[in-house]
Residue frames relative to the residue before (quaternion, step in Angstrom):
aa qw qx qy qz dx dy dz
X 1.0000 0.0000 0.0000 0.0000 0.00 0.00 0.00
X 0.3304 -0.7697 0.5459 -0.0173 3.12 -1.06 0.78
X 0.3507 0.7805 -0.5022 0.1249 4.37 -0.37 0.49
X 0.2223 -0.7822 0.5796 -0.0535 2.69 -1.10 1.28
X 0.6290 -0.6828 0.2689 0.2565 3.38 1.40 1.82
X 0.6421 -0.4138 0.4928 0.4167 3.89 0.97 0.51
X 0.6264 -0.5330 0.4549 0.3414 3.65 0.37 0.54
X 0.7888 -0.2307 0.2746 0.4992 3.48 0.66 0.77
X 0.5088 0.8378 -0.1761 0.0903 3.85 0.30 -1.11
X 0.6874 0.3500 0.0571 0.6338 2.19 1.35 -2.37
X 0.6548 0.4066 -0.2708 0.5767 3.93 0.89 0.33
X 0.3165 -0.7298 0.5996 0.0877 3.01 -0.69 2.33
X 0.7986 -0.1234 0.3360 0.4838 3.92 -0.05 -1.65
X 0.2445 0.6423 -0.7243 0.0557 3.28 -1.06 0.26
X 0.2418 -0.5846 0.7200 0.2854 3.35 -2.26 -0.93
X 0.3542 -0.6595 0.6628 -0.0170 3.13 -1.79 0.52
X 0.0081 0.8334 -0.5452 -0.0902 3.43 -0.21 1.22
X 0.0901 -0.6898 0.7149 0.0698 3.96 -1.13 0.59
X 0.5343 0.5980 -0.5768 0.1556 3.93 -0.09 1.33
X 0.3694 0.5099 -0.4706 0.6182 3.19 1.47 1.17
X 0.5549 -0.5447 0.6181 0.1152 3.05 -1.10 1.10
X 0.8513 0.0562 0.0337 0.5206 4.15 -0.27 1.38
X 0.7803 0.0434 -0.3456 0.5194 3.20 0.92 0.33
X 0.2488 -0.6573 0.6850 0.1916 3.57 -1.61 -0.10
X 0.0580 0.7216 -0.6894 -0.0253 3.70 -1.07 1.08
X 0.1497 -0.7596 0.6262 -0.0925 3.02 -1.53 0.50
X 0.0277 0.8307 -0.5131 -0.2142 3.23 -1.65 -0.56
X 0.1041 -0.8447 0.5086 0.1305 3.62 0.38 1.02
X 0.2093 -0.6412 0.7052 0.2187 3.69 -1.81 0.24
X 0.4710 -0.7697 0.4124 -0.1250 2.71 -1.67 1.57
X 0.1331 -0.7292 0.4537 0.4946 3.53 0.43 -0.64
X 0.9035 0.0716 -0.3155 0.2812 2.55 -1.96 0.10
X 0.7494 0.2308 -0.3238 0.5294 4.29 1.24 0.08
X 0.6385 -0.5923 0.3715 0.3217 3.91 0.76 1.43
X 0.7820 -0.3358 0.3908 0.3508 3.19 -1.80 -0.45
X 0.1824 -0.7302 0.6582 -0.0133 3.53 -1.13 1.65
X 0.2855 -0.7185 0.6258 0.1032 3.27 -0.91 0.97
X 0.1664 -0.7837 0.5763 -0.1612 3.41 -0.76 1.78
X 0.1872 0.6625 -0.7128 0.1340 3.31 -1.42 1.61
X 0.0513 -0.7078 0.7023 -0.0559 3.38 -1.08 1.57
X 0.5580 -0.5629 0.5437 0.2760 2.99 -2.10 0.42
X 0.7013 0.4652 -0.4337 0.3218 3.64 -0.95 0.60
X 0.6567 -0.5127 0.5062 0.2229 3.37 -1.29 -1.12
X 0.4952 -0.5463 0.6230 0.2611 3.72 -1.09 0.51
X 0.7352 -0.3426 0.5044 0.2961 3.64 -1.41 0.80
X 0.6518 -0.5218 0.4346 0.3377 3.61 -1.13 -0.08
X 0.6772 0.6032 -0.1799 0.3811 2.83 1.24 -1.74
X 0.7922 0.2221 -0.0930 0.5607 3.62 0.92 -0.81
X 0.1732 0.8988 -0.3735 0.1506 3.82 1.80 0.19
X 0.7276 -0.1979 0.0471 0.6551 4.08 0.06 1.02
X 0.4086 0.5515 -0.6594 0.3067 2.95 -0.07 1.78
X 0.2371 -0.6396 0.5759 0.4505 3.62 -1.06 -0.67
X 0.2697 -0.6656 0.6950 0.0352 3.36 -1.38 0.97
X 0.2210 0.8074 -0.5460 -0.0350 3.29 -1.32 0.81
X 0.2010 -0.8045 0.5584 0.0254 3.93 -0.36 0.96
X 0.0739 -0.5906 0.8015 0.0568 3.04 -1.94 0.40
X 0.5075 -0.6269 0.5750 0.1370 3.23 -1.90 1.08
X 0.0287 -0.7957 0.5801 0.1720 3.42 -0.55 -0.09
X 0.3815 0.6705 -0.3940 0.4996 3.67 1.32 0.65
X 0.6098 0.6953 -0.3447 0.1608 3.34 1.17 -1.24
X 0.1381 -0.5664 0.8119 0.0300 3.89 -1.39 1.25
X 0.0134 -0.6772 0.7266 0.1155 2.69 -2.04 1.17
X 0.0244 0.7709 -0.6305 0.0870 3.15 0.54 1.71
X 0.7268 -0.4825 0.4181 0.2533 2.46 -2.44 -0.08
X 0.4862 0.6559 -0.3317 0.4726 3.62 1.18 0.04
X 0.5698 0.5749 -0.2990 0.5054 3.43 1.17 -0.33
X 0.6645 0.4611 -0.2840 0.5149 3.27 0.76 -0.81
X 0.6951 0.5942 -0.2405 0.3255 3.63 0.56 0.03
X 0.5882 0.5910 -0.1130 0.5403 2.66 2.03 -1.66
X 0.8161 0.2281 0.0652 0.5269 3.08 0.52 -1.86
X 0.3738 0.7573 -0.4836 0.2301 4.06 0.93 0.02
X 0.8438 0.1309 -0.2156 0.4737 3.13 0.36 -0.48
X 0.1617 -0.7372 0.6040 -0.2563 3.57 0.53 1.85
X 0.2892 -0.6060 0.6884 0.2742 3.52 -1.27 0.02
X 0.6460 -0.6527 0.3828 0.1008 2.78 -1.03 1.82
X 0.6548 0.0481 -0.0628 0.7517 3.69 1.00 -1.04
X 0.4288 -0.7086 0.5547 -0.0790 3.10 -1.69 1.35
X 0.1372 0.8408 -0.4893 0.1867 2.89 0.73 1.39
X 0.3778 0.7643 -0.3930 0.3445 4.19 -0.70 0.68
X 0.6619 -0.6018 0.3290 0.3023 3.84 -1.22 -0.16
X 0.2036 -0.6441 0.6117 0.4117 3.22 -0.65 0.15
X 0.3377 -0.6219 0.6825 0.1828 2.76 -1.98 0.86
X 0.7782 -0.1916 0.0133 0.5979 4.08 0.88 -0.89
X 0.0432 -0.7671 0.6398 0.0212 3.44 -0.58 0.56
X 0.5224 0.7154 -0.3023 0.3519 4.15 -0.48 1.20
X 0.5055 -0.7336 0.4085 0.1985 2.96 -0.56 1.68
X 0.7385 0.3865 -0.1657 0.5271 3.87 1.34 -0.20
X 0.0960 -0.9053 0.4125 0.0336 3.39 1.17 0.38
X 0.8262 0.0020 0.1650 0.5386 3.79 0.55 -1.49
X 0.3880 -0.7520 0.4707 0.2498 3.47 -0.97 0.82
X 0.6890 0.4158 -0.2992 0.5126 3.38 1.29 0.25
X 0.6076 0.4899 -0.3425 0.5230 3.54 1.62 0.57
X 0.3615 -0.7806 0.2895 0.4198 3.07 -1.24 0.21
X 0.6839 -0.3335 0.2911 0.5800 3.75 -1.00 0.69
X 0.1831 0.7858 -0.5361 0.2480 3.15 -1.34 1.61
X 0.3435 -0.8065 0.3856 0.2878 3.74 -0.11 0.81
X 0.1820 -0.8445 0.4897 -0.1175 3.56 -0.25 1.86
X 0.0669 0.6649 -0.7399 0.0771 3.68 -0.28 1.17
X 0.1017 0.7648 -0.6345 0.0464 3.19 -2.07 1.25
X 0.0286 -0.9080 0.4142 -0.0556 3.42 0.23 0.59
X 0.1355 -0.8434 0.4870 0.1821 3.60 -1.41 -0.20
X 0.2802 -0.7854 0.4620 0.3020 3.39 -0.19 0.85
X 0.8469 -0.3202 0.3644 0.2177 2.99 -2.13 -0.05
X 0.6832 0.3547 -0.1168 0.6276 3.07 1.42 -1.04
X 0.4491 -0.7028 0.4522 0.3161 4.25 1.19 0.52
X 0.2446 0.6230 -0.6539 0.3527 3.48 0.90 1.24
X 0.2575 -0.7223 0.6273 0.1361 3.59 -0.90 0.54
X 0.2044 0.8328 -0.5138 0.0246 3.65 -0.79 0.96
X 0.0237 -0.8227 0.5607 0.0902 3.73 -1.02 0.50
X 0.1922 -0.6670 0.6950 0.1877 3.31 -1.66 0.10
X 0.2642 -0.6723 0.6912 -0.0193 3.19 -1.43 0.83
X 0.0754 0.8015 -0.5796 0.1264 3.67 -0.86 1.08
X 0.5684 -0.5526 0.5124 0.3302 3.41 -1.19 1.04
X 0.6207 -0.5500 0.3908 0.3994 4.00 -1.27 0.86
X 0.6558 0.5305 -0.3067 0.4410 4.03 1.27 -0.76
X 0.5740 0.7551 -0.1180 0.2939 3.43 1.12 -0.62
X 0.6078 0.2759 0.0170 0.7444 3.66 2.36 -1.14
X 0.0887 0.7095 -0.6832 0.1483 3.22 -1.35 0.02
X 0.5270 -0.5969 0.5649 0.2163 3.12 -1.67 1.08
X 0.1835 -0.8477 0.4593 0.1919 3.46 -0.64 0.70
X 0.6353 -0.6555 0.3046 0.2719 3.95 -0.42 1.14
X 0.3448 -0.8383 0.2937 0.3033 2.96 -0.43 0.15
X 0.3324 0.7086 -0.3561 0.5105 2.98 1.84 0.62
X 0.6859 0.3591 -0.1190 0.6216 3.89 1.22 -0.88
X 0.4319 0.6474 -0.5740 0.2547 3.76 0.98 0.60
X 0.0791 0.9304 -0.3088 0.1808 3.27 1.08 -0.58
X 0.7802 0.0727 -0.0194 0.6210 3.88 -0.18 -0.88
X 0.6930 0.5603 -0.3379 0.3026 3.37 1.13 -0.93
X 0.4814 0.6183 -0.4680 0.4087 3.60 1.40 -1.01
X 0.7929 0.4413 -0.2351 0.3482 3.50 0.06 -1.33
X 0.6533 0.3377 -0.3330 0.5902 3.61 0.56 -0.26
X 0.6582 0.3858 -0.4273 0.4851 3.85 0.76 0.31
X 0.5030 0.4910 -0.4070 0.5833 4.05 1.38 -0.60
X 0.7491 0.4219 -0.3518 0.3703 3.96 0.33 -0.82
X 0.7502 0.2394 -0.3945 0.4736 3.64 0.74 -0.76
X 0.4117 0.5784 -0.5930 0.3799 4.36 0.88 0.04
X 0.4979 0.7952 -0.2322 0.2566 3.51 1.07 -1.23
X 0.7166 0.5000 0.1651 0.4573 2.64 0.44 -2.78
X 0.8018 0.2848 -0.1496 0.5037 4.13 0.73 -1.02
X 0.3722 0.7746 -0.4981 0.1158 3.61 0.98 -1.15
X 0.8173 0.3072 -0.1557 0.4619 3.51 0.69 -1.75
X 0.4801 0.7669 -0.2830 0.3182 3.15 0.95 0.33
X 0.6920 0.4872 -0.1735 0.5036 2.79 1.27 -1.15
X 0.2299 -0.7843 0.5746 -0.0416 3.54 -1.17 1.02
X 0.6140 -0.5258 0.2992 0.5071 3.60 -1.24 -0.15
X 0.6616 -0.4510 0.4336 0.4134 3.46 -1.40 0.91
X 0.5469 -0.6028 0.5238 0.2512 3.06 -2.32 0.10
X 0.5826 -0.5705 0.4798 0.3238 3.17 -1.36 0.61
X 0.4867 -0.7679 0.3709 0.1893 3.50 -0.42 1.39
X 0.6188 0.7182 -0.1524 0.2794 3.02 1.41 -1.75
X 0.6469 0.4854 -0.0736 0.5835 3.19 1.44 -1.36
X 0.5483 0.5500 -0.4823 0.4052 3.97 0.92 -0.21
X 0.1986 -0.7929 0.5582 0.1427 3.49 -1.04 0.84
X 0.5941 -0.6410 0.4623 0.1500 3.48 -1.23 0.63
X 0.1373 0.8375 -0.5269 -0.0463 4.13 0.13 0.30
């Protein structure tokens, strides 16, 4: 399976830390199923490489149609990145690109306007350190080998 969150919609805000070398944790809010705590294996893009990125939608519907689409999500996001970067493609324009695979070879992404993400200072890491020390904490043993791309399906 494959979702791309309603075009963005169904995703109010989260962040994504990358200051661990190989992994990226995080926690994004969804509609209508809340805040998923997220830890993949790899790395941000160069361009944004062991930083912490964090974005908010301003499109966002928590409708009831979400809950159908995307309800039965895995609750903790556990899996690979596939691209994560505020420069995705040289033949696009600059654009904040989150892509990822779960555990279970669900394939998901978000797409955001360039105004929408941002690197986040390190003066304003604050709350974030600690909700990133609690879910690195919380998932570490969890994590396993990635999914087999080949076998992910497109809808």
């Amino acid at each position: 399976m494959s979702q791309k969150f309603g075009n963005g919609r169904w995703v109010q805000e989260g962040f994504l830390d990358n200051r661990v070398e190989g992994t990226i944790v995080g926690r994004i809010l969804f509609a209508v199923i809340g805040p998923v705590d997220v830890y993949l294996r790899g790395n941000f893009k160069p361009d944004i490489a062991g930083q912490v990125i964090q974005f908010r939608n301003p499109r966002f519907e928590d409708e009831d149609l979400a809950g159908q689409i995307i309800g039965d999500m895995e609750n903790l996001q556990i899996g690979t990145v596939n691209l994560i970067s505020f420069d995705p493609h040289p033949n696009l324009v600059p654009h904040p690109y989150i892509e990822w695979f779960s555990a279970r070879k669900n394939h998901y992404r978000i797409e955001l306007e360039p105004a929408e993400a941002w690197t986040v200072a390190a003066s304003d890491l604050g709350d974030i350190d600690q909700v990133s020390r609690e879910i690195r904490a919380a998932l570490v043993g969890r994590v396993t080998e990635g999914p087999s791309r080949e076998s992910t399906e497109w809808v």
